[in-house]
N, C-alpha and C positions, 0 to 999 in steps of 0.2 A: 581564350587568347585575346589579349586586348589589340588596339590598333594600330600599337607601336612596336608590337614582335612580329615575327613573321616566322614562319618554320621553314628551315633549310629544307634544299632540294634533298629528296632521295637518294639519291646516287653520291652526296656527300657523304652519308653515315656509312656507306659501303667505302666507298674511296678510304673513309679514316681507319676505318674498322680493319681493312684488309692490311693497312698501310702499321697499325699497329702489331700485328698477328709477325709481320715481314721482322717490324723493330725488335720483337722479343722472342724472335728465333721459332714461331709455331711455324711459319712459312720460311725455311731457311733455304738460303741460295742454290740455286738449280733443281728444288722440287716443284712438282705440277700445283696450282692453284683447281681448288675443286672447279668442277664443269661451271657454265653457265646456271645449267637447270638445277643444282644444287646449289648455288649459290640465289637463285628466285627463291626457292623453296626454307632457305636457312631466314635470309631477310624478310620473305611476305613480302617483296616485290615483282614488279614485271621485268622481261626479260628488257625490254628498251634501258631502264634504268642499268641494269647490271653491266648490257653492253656499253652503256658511256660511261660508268665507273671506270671498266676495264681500257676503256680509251685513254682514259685522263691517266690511269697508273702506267700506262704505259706510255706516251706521250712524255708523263715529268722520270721515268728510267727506273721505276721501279718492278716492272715487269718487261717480258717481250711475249706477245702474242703469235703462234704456228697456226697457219690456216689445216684443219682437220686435226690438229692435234691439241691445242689447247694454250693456256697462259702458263709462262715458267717464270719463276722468282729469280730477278738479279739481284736483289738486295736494297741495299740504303742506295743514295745516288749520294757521289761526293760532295753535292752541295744542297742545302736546303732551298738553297735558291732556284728556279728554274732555271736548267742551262740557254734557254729560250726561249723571247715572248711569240703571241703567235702571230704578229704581223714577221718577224723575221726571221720565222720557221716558218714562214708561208714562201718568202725570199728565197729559200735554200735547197725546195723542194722540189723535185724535178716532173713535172710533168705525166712521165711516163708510170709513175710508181703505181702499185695496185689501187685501187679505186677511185682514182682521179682519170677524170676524163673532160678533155675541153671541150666545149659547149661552141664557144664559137668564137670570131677574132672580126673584126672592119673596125672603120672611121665611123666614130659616130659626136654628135655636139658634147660637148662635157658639161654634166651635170655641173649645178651653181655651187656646188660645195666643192667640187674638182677642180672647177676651174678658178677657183678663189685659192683653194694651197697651188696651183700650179702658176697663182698669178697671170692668169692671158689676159691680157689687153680688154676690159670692157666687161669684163667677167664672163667673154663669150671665148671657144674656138673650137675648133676640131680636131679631137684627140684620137689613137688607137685605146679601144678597148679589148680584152683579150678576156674571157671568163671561163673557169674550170667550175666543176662539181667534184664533192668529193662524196663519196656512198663508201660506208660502214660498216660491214655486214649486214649490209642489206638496206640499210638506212642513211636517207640520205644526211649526211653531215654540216655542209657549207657550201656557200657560193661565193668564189672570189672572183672580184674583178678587179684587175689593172686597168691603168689608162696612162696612155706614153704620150707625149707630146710628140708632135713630128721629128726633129732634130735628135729625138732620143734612137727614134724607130730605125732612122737609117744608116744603113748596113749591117744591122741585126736580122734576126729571126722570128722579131717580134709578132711583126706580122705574115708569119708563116702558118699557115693551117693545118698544122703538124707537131704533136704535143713534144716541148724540150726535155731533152732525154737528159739536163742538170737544170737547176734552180735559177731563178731571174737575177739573183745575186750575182753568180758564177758566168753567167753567159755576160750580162754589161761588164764586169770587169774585168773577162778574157776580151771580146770586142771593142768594145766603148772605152776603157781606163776607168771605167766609173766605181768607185770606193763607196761603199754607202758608210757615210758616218753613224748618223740615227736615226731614228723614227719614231713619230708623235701618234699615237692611236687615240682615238675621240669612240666613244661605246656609247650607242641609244639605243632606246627601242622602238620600233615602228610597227605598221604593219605592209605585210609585203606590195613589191610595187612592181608592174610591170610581168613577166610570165615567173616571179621568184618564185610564188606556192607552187606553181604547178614542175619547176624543176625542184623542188625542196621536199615535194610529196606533201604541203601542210593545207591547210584552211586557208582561204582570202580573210578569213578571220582574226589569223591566229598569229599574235605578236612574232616576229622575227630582231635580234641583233644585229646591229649595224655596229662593225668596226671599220671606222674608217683612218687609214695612217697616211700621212706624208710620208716618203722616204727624200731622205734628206743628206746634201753631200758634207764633206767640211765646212764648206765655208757656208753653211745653213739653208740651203737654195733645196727646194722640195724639187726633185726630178722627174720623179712621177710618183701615182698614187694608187695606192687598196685598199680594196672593199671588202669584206671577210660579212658575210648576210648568212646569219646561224637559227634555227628554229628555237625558237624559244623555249620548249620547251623541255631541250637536251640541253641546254645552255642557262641555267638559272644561274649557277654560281662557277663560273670558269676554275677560278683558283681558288684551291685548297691544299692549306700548309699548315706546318705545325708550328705551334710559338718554341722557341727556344728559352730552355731552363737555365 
């Protein structure tokens, strides 16, 4: 392999492979997708790969996953496109859903990348930060953090130490009026910082993903912002689609 190829993650060739078997009717809607352990043993992978395949096919709606019973086939999704990116399916998600659990919520200074989209005064100020984990079957997935500016926070639930039982979308614009128009995701890799390996389960070694978005109103003003901090090594290549013919 020379210096300019690279070989796709693992869990890609599963993702396509299953995602074809689904297009051409071997996996037709509402039958079971074979077990985990038969699906290691079919590939010559490990079970971490299989489990993130099976997160990604389910995530873009081409399966639904039964905790104790297994992955069932929905079919094609009506769109090749993602119906959402993951900074705004992170927006829509509530809190309370199974394997998210918040880690912790205060005031803390806002990192120089926060506080530069949030524009504070001097590239300094005091924002709420709010961070969830989310675990996987077993594994841990992601670490999101928000950071609200003060004005956002009050008369929210923002800073409640009590995970929101709807998504950060839904709570600011039942509360607040706040519309999010869009949002800008910036993707690096780092290595972790702060207590991220040891909630993430990885290496102080070992590369982690940093997404970080603006959310942003109409008239273009970032209102606040997240961090989406993913192990690298479940996370080599997020999106995987098909070219259309």
């Amino acid at each position: 392999m020379s210096s300019l190829e690279f070989e796709p993650p693992k869990y890609a060739r599963v993702v396509l492979e299953v995602r074809r078997r689904i297009e051409d009717g071997d996996y037709p809607p509402g039958s079971m997708l074979p077990s985990e352990s038969q699906l290691v043993r079919e590939f010559a992978v490990g079970r971490t790969t299989v489990v993130r395949a099976l997160q990604m096919l389910q995530q873009d709606g081409w399966i639904t996953r039964e905790h104790g019973r297994g992955s069932f086939v929905k079919g094609r999704p009506a769109s090749e496109v993602r119906a959402s990116r993951r900074g705004l399916a992170l927006l829509d998600r509530p809190e309370t859903l199974p394997g998210v659990r918040l880690v912790d919520v205060g005031q803390v200074d806002a990192p120089g990348p926060v506080a530069a989209l949030l524009g504070l005064d001097g590239g300094r100020g005091r924002v709420l930060a709010r961070r969830s984990l989310t675990v996987r079957d077993g594994i841990a997935s992601d670490l999101v953090t928000c950071w609200f500016p003060p004005e956002l926070v009050f008369g929210t639930d923002l800073d409640k130490d009590a995970a929101l039982p709807v998504g950060l979308r839904d709570h600011l614009r039942t509360v607040k009026g706040l519309r999010v128009d869009h949002i800008s995701e910036r993707l690096t890799a780092r290595l972790p910082a702060g207590d991220e390996a040891g909630l993430l389960e990885i290496k102080a070694s070992e590369p982690v993903l940093s997404m970080l978005a603006g959310v942003h109103d109409a008239s273009d003003v970032v209102r606040f912002v997240v961090e989406v901090v993913m192990p690298g090594s479940l996370h080599e290549l997020e999106d995987v689609y098909s070219v259309p013919t």
